[in-house]
C-alpha positions as CSV (number, residue, x, y, z in Angstrom):
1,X,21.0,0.1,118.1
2,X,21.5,-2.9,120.1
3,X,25.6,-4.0,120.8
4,X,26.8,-7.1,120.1
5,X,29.3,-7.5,123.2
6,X,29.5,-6.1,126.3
7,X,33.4,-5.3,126.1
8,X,35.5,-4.8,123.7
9,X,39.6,-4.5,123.7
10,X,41.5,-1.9,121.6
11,X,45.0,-3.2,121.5
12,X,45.0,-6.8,123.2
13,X,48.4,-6.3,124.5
14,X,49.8,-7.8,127.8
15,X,47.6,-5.1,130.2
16,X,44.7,-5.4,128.2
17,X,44.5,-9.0,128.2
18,X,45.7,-8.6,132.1
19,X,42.2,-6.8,132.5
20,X,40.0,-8.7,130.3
21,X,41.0,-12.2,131.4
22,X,40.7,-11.0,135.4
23,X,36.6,-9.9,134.3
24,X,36.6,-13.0,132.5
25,X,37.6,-15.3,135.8
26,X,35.3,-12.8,138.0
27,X,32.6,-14.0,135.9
28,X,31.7,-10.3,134.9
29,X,31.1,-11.5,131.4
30,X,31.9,-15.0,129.3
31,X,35.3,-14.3,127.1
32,X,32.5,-14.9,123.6
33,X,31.3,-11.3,125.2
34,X,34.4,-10.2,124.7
35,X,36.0,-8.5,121.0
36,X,39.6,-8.3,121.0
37,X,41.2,-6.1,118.2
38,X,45.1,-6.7,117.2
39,X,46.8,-5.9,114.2
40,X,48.5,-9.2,114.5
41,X,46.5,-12.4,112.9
42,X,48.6,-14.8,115.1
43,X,47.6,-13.0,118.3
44,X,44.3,-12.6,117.1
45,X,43.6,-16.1,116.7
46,X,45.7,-17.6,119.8
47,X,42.9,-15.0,121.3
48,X,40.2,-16.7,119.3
49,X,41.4,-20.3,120.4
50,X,40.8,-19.3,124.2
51,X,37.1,-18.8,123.3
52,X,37.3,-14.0,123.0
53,X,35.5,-12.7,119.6
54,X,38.3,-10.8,117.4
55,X,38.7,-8.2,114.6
56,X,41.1,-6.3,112.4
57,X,38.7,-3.3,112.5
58,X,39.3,-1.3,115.2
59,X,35.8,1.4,114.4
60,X,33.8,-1.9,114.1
61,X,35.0,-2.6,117.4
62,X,34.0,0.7,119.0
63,X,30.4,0.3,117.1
64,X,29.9,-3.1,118.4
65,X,30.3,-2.9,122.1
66,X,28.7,-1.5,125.4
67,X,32.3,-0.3,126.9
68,X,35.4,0.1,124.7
69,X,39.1,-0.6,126.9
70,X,41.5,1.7,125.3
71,X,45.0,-0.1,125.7
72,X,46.9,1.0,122.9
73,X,49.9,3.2,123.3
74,X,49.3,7.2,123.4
75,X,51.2,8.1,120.5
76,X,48.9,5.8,118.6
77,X,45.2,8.0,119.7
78,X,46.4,10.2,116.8
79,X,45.6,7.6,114.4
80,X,42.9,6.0,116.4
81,X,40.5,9.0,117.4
82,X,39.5,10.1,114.0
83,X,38.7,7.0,112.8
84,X,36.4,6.4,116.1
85,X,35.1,10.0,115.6
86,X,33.2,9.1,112.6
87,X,31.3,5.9,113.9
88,X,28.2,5.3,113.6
89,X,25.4,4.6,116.4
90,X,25.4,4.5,120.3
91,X,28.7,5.8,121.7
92,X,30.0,3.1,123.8
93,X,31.4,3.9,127.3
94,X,35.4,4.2,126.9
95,X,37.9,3.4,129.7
96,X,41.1,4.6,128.7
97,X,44.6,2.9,130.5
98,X,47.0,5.4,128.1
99,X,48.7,7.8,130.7
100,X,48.5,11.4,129.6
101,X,46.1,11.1,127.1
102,X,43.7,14.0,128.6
103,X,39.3,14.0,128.7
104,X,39.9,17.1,127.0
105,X,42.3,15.4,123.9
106,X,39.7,12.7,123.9
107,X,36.5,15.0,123.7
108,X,37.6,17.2,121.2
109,X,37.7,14.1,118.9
110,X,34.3,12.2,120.1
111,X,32.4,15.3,121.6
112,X,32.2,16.1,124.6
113,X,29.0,13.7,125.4
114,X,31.1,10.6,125.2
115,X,31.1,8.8,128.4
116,X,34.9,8.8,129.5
117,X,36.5,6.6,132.5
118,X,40.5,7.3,132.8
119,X,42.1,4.2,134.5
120,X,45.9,4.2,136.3
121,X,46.7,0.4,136.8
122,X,49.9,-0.9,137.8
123,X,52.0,-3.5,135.9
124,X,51.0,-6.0,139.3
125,X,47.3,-6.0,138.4
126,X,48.4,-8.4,135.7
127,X,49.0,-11.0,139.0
128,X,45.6,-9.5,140.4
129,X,47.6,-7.5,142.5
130,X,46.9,-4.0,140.9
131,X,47.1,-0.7,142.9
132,X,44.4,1.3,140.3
133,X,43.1,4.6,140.1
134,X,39.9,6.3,138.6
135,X,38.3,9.2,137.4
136,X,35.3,9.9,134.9
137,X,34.6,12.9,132.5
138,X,31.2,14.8,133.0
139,X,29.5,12.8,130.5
140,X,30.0,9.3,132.5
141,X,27.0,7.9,135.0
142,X,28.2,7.2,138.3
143,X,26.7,3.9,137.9
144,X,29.3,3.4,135.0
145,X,31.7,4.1,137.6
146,X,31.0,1.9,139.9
147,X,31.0,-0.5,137.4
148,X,34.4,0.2,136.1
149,X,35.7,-0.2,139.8
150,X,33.7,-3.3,140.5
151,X,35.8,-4.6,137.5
152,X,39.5,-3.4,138.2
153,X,38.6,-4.3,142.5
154,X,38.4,-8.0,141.4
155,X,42.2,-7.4,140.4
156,X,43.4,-5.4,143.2
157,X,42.6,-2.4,145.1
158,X,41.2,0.9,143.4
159,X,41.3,4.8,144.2
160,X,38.7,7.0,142.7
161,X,39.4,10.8,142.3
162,X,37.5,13.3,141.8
163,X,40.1,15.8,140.0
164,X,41.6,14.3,137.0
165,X,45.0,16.0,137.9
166,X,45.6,13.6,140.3
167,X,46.3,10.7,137.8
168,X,49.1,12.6,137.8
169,X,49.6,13.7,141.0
170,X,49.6,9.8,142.2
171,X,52.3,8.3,139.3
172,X,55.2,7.9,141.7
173,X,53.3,6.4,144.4
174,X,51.4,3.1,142.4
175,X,52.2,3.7,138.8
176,X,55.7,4.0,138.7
177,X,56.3,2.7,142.5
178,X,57.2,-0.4,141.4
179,X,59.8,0.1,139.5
180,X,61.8,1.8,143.0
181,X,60.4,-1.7,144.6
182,X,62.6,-3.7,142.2
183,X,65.8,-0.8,141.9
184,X,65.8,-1.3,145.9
185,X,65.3,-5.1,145.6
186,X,68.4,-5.0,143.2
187,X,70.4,-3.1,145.4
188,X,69.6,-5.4,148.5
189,X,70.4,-8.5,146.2
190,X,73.5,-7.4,144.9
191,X,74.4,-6.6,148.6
192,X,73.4,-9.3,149.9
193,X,75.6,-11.2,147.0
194,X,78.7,-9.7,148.4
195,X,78.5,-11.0,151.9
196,X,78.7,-14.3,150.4
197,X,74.3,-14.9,150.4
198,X,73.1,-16.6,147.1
199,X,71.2,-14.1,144.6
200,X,68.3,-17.0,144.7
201,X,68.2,-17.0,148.5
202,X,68.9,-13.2,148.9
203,X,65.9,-12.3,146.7
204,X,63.7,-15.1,148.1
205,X,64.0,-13.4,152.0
206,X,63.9,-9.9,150.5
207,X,60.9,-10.3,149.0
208,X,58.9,-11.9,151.4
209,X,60.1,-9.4,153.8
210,X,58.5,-6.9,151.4
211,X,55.5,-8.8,151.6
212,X,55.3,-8.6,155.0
213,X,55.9,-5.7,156.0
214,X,53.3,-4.6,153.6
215,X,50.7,-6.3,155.4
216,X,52.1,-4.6,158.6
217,X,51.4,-1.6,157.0
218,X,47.9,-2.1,155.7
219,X,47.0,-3.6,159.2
220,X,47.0,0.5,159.9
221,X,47.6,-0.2,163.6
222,X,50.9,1.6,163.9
223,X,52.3,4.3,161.8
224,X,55.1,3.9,159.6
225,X,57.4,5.7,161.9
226,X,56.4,3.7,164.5
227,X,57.0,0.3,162.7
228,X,60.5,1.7,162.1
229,X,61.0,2.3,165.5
230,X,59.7,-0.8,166.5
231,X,62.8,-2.6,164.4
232,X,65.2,0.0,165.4
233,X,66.6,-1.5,169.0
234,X,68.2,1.3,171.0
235,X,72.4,0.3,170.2
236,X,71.3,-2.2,167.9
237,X,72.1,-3.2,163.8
238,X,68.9,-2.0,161.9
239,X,69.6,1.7,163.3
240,X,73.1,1.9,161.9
241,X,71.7,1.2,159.0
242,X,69.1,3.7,159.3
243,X,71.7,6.4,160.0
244,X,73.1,5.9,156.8
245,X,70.2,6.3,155.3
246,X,69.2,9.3,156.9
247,X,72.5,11.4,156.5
248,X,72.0,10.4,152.5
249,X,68.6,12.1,153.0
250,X,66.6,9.3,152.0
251,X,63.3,10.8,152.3
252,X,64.4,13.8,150.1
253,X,65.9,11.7,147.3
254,X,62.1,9.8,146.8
255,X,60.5,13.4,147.5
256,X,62.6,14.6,144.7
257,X,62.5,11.8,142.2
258,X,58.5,12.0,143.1
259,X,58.3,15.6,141.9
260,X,60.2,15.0,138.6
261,X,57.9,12.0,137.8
262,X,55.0,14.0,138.4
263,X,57.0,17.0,136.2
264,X,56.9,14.7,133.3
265,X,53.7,13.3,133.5
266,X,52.6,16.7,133.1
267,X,54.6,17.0,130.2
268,X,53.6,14.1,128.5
269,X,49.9,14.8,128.6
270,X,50.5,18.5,127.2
């Protein structure tokens, strides 16, 4: 049976719309290719007024397009996967953004012939500035992989494994990384507050140091180490503040905190 759309959005919340507005402005697909299910009939037609298709009916979503985005929250694929179970017709492709929700969860409802992509964005990919991660179940194509990272490239950068494990394994370091980004940004602020700087000013120069130094990074000419060192003048200020850093073991707080996040993710998909 020929589908009626080429994508289709289970639970048009802020990331989903993130993803299917950013293939939208690639030009992947026009936004009347697009089906956009939300329990809300406001939402669904301020989604209908920029130009998307939309339903109430979550299963005649799933029957009616070529690759399903599952963005609803995991406690809510107990209600969701028997209801898809029981559709009729083609399976679609399904790309799934809920963290912990295993291949092996979603295959013992759909069988193990549906075609799976697991998908790790980051809260920035709604700025097209995503740090994304991939994996596909047995039953995907390689070409719908490739696919599925053409899409989530045009809002950001993308990692594809080849274990699913490492969805989890890689949490602290993209998926939860920014929220350590802003925690230090808060702390430099708040600093920066007390030596008499403005908050607006402060976060201003903070974060455009972030951004550059980023770039430094990706440049990949010089190690991390050796940036530091390159800021660190023998007798100079950055390297008293680096000694405090280290004799507060730095690196082993973030190796720490990295393992617990990791701990729970592990948790949460049991």
């Amino acid at each position: 049976m020929e589908k009626n759309y080429r994508f289709g959005v289970l639970g048009a919340g802020n990331m989903g719309m993130a993803i299917v507005e950013g293939a939208v402005r690639a030009g992947l697909f026009p936004p009347e290719q697009a089906l956009l299910f939300n329990r809300s009939e406001e939402k669904r037609e301020a989604h209908r007024r920029q130009g998307y298709a939309v339903t109430d009916d979550y299963a005649a979503l799933y029957t009616a397009c070529d690759t399903v985005l599952l963005s609803v929250k995991p406690q809510n694929f107990a209600e969701i996967l028997p209801v898809l179970a029981v559709c009729p017709g083609e399976k679609p492709l399904l790309v799934s953004i809920a963290a912990g929700v295993t291949f092996a969860r979603m295959e013992q409802a759909l069988g193990a012939d549906t075609p799976i992509i697991r998908v790790m964005p980051n809260t920035p990919l709604m700025l097209g500035e995503g740090a994304t991660q991939l994996v596909k179940n047995n039953a995907a194509t390689t070409e719908q992989l490739n696919a599925v990272r053409a899409l989530f490239d045009t809002m950001g950068v993308t990692v594809v494994f080849e274990q699913e494990d490492m969805l989890n394994e890689v949490i602290p370091y993209a998926g939860s990384a920014p929220a350590y980004l802003y925690a230090f940004a808060d702390a430099m602020v708040k600093s920066a507050v007390q030596h008499g700087i403005s908050e607006e000013d402060a976060l201003t120069l903070f974060c455009q140091t972030m951004i550059g130094s980023a770039k430094m990074l990706l440049r990949r000419d010089k190690t991390p180490a050796e940036l530091i060192d390159a800021v660190c003048s023998p007798g100079g200020a950055t390297i008293e503040a680096m000694r405090v850093l280290e004799a507060r073991d730095l690196y082993g707080m973030l190796a720490e905190a990295s393992d617990k996040c990791i701990a729970r993710a592990y948790e949460l998909g049991k």
